[in-house]
N, C-alpha and C positions, 0 to 999 in steps of 0.2 A: 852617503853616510859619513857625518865629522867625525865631530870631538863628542863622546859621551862618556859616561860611568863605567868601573869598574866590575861592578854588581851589572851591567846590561852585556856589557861584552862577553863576562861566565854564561848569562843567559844567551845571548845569540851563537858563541863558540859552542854549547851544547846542542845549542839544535842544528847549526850546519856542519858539525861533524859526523855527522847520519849523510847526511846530502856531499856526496864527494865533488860534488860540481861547483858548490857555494863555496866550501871550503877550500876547495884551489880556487877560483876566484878571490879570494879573500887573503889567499898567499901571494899572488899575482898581481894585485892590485897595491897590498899594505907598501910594497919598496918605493912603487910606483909617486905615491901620497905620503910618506916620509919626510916631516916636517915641513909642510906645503901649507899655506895660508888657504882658508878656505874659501878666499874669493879667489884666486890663483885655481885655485883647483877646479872652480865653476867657470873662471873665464876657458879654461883650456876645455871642457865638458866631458870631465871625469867622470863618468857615473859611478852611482853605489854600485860593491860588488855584487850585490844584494838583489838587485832588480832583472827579473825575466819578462822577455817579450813587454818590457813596459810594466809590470806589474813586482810588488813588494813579496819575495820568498821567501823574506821571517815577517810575515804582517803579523802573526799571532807572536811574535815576540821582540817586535822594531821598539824602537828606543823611545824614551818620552817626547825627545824633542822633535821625534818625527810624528808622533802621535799627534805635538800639539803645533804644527804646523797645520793651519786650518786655514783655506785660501775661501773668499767670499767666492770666486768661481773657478767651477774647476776647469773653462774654457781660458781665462786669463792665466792660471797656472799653467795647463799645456799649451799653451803661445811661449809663455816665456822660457818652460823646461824644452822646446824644440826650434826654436828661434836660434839662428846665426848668428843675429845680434841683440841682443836683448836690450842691450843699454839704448836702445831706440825706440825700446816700447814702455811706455809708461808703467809705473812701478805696480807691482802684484800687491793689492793690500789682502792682509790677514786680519784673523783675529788676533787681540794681541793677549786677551785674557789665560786660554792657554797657555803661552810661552812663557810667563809672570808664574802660573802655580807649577809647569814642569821645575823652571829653574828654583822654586822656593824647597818643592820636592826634592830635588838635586843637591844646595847646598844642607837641609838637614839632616839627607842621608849621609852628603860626606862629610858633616859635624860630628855623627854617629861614629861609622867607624874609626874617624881619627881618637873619638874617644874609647874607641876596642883597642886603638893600637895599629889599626892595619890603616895600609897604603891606601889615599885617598885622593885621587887626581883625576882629574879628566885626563879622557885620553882618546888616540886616534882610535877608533874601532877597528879598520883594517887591523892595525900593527895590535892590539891587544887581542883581537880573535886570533891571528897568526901565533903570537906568541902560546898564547893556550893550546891551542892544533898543535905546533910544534914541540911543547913542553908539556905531557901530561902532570908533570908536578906542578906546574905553574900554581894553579889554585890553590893548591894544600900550601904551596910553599908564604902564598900568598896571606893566606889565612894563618898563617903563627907568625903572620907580621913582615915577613921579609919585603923587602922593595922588587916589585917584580915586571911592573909596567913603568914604562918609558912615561913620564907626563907629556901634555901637551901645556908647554909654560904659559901659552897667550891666554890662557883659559880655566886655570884651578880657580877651584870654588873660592868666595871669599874667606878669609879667615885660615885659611888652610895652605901651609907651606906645599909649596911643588915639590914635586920629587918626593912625598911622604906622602 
């Protein structure tokens, strides 16, 4: 799991704060992935904190952009998700229609709130579920506006200052 919304992170921070295993995972992981380029992080094969025995522990609440990652096969997807070298096996195509309406989703919700006033950036999910876990004010502090997640610069929506 990357760079996603503010509004996905409150939802995934709520539901692996019940799961004390996700959640330290996700404390363990966020220092780990701390301004790390996310093909840096796939060459080194970081996994999400997120993932059990191979399978998605917030599937009922994973991110859009992992929703709309949709592989033509899922035999060429886990080739290349367990492959040593991947850069040797020909590229995994997707669909690309998904990825177009998550990110359209994306930047009108963070049009939205920049127009509430509240912080609007992408951001690492590690380090913003950590944050949350760690700071139960985080939210509320978050919601009367305050700056309260770290952006990820490579990656704010368009139109939308970083760090706000």
């Amino acid at each position: 799991m990357l760079f996603r919304s503010i509004l996905e992170a409150i939802s995934v921070a709520q539901h692996v704060a019940i799961r004390p295993d996700l959640a330290a995972s996700a404390l363990v992981t966020a220092p780990k992935v701390a301004h790390m380029p996310p093909w840096i992080r796939y060459d080194l094969r970081i996994p999400c904190a997120f993932l059990r025995d191979g399978a998605c522990a917030i599937y009922d609440v994973r991110p859009r952009a992992c929703r709309a990652h949709v592989s033509y096969s899922a035999a060429s997807c886990e080739e290349v998700l367990t492959s040593g070298d991947s850069k040797s096996l020909p590229p995994m195509i997707t669909f690309g229609w998904p990825r177009t309406v998550s990110k359209a989703i994306g930047h009108g919700a963070g049009h939205a709130l920049a127009h509430e006033g509240l912080q609007a950036v992408t951001v690492e999910m590690n380090a913003a579920v950590a944050t949350i876990l760690q700071n139960p004010e985080a939210v509320d502090r978050w919601l009367r506006g305050e700056t309260v997640f770290e952006a990820y610069e490579g990656d704010a929506p368009a139109g939308i200052a970083p760090g706000r």
